[in-house]
C-alpha positions as a LaTeX table, in Angstrom:
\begin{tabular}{lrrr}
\hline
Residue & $x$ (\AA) & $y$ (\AA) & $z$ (\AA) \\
\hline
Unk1 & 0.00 & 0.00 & 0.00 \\
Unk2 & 1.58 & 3.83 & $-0.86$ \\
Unk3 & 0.97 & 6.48 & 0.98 \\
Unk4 & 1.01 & 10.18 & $-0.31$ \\
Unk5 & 3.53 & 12.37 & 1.81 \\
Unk6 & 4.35 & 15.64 & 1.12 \\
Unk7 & 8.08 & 16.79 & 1.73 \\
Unk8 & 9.61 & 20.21 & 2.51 \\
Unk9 & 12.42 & 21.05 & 0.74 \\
Unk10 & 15.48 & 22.75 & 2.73 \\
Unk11 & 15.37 & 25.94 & 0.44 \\
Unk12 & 11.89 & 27.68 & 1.67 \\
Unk13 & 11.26 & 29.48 & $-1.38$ \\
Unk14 & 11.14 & 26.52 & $-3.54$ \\
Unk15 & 7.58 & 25.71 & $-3.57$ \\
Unk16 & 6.67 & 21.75 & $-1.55$ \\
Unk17 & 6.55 & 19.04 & $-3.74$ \\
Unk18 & 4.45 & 15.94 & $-3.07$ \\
Unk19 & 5.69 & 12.34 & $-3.35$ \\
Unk20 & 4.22 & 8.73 & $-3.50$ \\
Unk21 & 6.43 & 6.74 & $-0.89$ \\
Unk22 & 5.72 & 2.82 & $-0.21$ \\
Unk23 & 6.47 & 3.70 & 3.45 \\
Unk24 & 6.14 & 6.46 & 6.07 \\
Unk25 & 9.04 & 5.37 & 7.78 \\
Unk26 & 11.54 & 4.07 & 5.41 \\
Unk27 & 12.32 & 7.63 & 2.93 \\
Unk28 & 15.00 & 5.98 & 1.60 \\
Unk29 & 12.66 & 4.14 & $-0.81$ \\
Unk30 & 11.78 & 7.66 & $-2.43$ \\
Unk31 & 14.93 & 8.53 & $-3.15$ \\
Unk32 & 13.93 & 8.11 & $-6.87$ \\
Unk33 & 11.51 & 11.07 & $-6.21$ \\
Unk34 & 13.46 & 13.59 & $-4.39$ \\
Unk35 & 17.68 & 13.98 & $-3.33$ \\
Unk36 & 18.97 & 13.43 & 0.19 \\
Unk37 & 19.33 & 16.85 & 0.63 \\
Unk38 & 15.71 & 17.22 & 1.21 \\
Unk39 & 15.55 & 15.60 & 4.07 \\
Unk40 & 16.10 & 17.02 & 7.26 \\
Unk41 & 19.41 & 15.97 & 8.81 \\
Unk42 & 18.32 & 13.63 & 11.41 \\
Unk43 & 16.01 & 11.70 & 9.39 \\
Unk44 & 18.61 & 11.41 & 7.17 \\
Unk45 & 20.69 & 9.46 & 9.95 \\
Unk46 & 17.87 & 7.49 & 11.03 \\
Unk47 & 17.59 & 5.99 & 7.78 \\
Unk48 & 21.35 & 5.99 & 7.42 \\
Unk49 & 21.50 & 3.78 & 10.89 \\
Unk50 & 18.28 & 1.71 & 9.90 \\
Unk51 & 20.26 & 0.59 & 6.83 \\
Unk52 & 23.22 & $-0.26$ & 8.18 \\
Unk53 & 21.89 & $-2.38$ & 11.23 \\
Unk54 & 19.63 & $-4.47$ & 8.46 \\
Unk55 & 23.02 & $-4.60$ & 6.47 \\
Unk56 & 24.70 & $-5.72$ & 9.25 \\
Unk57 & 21.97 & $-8.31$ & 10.52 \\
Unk58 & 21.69 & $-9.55$ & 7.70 \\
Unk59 & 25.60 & $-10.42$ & 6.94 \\
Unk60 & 26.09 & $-11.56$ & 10.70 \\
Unk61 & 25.39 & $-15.22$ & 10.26 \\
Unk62 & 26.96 & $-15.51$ & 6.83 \\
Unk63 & 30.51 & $-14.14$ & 8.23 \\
Unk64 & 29.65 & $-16.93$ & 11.13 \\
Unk65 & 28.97 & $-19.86$ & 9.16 \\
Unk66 & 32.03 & $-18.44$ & 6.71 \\
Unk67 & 34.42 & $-18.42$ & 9.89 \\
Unk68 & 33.43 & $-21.99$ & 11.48 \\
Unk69 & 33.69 & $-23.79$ & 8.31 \\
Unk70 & 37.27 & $-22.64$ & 7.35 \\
Unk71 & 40.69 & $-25.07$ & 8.56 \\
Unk72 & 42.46 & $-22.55$ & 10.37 \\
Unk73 & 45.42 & $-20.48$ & 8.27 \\
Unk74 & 48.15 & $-22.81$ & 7.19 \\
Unk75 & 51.40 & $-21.10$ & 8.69 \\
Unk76 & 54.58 & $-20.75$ & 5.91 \\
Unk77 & 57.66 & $-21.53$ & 7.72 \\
Unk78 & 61.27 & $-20.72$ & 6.46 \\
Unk79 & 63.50 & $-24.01$ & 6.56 \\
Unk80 & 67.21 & $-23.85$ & 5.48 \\
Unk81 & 69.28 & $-27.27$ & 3.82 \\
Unk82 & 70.61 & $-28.91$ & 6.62 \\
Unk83 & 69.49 & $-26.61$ & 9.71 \\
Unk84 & 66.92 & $-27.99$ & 12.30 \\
Unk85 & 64.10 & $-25.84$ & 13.45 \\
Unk86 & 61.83 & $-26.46$ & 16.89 \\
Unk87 & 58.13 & $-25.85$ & 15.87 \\
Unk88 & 55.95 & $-25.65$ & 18.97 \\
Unk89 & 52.01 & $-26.97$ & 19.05 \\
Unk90 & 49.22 & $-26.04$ & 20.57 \\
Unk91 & 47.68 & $-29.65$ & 21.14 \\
Unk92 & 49.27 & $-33.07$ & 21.45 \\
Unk93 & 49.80 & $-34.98$ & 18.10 \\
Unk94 & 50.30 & $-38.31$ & 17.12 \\
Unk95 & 50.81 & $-38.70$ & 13.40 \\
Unk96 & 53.10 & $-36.36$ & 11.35 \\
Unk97 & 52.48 & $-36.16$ & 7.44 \\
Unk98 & 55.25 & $-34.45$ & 5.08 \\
Unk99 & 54.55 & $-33.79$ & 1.60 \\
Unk100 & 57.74 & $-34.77$ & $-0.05$ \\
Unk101 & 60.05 & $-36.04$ & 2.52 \\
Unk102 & 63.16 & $-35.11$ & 0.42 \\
Unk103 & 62.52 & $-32.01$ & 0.47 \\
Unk104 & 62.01 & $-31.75$ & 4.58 \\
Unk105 & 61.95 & $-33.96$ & 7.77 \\
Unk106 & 60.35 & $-33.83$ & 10.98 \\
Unk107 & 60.95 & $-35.94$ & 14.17 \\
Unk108 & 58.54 & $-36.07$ & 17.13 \\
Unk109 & 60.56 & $-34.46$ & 20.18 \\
Unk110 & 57.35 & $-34.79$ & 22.44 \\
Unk111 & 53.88 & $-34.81$ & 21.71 \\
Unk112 & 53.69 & $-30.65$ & 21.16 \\
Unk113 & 57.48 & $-30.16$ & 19.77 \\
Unk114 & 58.24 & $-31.16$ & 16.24 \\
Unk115 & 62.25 & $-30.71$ & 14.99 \\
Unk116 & 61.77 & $-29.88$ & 11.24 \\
Unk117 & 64.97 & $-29.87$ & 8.86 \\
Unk118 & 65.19 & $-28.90$ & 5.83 \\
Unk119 & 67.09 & $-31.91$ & 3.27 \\
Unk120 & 66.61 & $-30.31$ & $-0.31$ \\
Unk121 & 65.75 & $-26.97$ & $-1.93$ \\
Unk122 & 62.05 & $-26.70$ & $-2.54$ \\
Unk123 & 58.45 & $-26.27$ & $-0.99$ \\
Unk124 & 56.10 & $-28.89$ & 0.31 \\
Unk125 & 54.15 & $-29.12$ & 3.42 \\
Unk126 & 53.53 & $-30.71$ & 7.21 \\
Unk127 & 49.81 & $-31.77$ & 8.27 \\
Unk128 & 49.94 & $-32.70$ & 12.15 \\
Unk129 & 46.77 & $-34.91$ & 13.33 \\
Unk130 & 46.31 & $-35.70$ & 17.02 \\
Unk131 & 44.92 & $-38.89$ & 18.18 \\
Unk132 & 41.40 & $-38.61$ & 17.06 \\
Unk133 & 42.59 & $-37.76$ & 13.09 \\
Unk134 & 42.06 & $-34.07$ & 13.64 \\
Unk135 & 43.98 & $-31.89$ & 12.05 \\
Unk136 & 45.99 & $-29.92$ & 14.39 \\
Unk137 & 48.74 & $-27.76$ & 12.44 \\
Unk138 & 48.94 & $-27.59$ & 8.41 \\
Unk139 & 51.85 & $-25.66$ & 7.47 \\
Unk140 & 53.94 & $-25.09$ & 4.28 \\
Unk141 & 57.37 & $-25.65$ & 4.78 \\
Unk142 & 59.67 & $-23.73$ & 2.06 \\
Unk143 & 63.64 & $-24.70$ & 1.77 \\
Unk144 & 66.35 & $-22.78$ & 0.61 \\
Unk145 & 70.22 & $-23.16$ & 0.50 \\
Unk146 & 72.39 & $-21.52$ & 2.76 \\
Unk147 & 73.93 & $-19.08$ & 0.03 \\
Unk148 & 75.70 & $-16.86$ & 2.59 \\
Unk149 & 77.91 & $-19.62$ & 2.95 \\
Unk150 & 78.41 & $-21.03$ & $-0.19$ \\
Unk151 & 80.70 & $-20.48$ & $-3.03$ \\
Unk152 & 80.35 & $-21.53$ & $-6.25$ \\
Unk153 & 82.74 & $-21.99$ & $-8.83$ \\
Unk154 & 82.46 & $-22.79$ & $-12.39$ \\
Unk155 & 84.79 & $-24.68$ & $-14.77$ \\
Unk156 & 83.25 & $-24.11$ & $-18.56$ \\
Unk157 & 80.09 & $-25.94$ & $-17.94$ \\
Unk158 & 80.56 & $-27.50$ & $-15.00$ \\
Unk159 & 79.73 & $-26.55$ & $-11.32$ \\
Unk160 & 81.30 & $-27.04$ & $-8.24$ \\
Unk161 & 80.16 & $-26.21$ & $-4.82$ \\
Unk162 & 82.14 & $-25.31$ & $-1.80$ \\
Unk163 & 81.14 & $-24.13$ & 1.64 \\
Unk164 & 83.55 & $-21.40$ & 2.70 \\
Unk165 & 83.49 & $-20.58$ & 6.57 \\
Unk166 & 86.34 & $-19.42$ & 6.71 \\
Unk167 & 87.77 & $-22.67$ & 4.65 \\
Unk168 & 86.52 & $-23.70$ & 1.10 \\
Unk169 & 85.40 & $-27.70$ & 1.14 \\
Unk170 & 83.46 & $-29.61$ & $-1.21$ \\
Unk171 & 79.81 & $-29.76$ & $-0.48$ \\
Unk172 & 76.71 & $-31.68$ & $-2.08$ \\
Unk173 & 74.96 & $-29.27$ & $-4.10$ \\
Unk174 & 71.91 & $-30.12$ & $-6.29$ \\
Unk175 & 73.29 & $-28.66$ & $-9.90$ \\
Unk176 & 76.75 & $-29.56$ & $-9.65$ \\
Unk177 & 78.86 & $-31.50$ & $-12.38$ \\
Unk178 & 77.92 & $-35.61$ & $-11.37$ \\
Unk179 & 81.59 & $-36.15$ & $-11.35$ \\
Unk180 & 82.29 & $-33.35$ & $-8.31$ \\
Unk181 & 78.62 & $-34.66$ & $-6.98$ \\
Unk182 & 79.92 & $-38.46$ & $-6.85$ \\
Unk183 & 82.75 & $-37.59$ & $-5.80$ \\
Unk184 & 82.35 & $-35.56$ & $-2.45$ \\
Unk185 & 79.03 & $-37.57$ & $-1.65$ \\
Unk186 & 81.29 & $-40.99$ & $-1.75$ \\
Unk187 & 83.89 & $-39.06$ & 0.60 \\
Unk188 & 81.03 & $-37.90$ & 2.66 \\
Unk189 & 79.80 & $-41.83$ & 3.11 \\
Unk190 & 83.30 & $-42.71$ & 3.76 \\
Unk191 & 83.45 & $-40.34$ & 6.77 \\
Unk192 & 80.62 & $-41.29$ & 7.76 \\
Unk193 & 80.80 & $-44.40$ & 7.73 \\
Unk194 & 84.61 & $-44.39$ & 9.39 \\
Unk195 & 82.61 & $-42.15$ & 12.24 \\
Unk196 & 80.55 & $-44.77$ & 13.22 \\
Unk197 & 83.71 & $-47.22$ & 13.22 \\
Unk198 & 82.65 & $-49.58$ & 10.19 \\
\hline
\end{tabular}
């Protein structure tokens, strides 16, 4: 149902004009008929308010059902090749899930306190899952080479890698000529393997 109300305009020698509104109290819905300007200031801000609180009551329980049916924010964290890092939970876990485990590790110090190290250049990512199967941490993991430390040297088209601090040795760097590669991984074994007295 409309009802006829007549509006006076701000400027008193312009003559009143009349206006078919669908509602006495809502004069936004005339705003076809006649500017903002024509109303008086505080209707203006009634209406202003009126619409904003049915905006806002109206978006409420979308932004609510939005927020309880995302996973929480999966975390990036910064992993260097061979360096350990202690990540710290918030709840107990009991099963561990990397992405591509060549690329990082992670050992269970106790059941909140993972030790994550990074093994090869190259992003993938941890899932942590307590004892029920829910998901307590997902977090991409992103590893990069220790390049402060590393020098590289090249021989025509062939690469070698050696870690300078202060002393230049031959490292295992992804990229370098298989020869160098074989080379200082077998010595690496050898070490190794003379460490642990085999």
């Amino acid at each position: 149902m409309f009802s006829k109300q007549i509006l006076a305009t701000r400027n008193s020698e312009e003559p009143l004009r009349e206006v078919l509104c669908n509602s006495f109290t809502l004069l936004t819905y005339c705003a076809d008929e006649f500017s903002k300007e024509d109303l008086m200031p505080s209707m203006r801000t009634r209406t202003n308010r009126a619409a904003s609180a049915r905006i806002l009551g109206g978006l409420l329980p979308l932004l609510l059902l939005v927020a309880t049916s995302l996973p929480a924010r999966a975390d990036t964290i910064a992993l260097t090749i061979d360096f350990a890092k202690v990540m710290k939970l918030d709840k107990p876990v009991s099963t561990i899930v990397i992405g591509n485990p060549g690329i990082a590790d992670a050992t269970v110090e106790d059941e909140q306190t993972l030790v994550l190290t990074g093994k090869a250049a190259g992003t993938t990512n941890l899932i942590a899952l307590d004892q029920d199967g829910h998901e307590v941490a997902n977090a991409t993991l992103q590893v990069v080479s220790n390049d402060r430390q590393l020098t590289t040297i090249f021989y025509g088209s062939n690469r070698q890698t050696l870690s300078c601090s202060p002393i230049c040795e031959k490292v295992i760097s992804v990229g370098d000529a298989a020869t160098n590669f074989e080379q200082a991984s077998s010595q690496i074994q050898q070490r190794q393997s003379f460490a642990r007295g085999r």
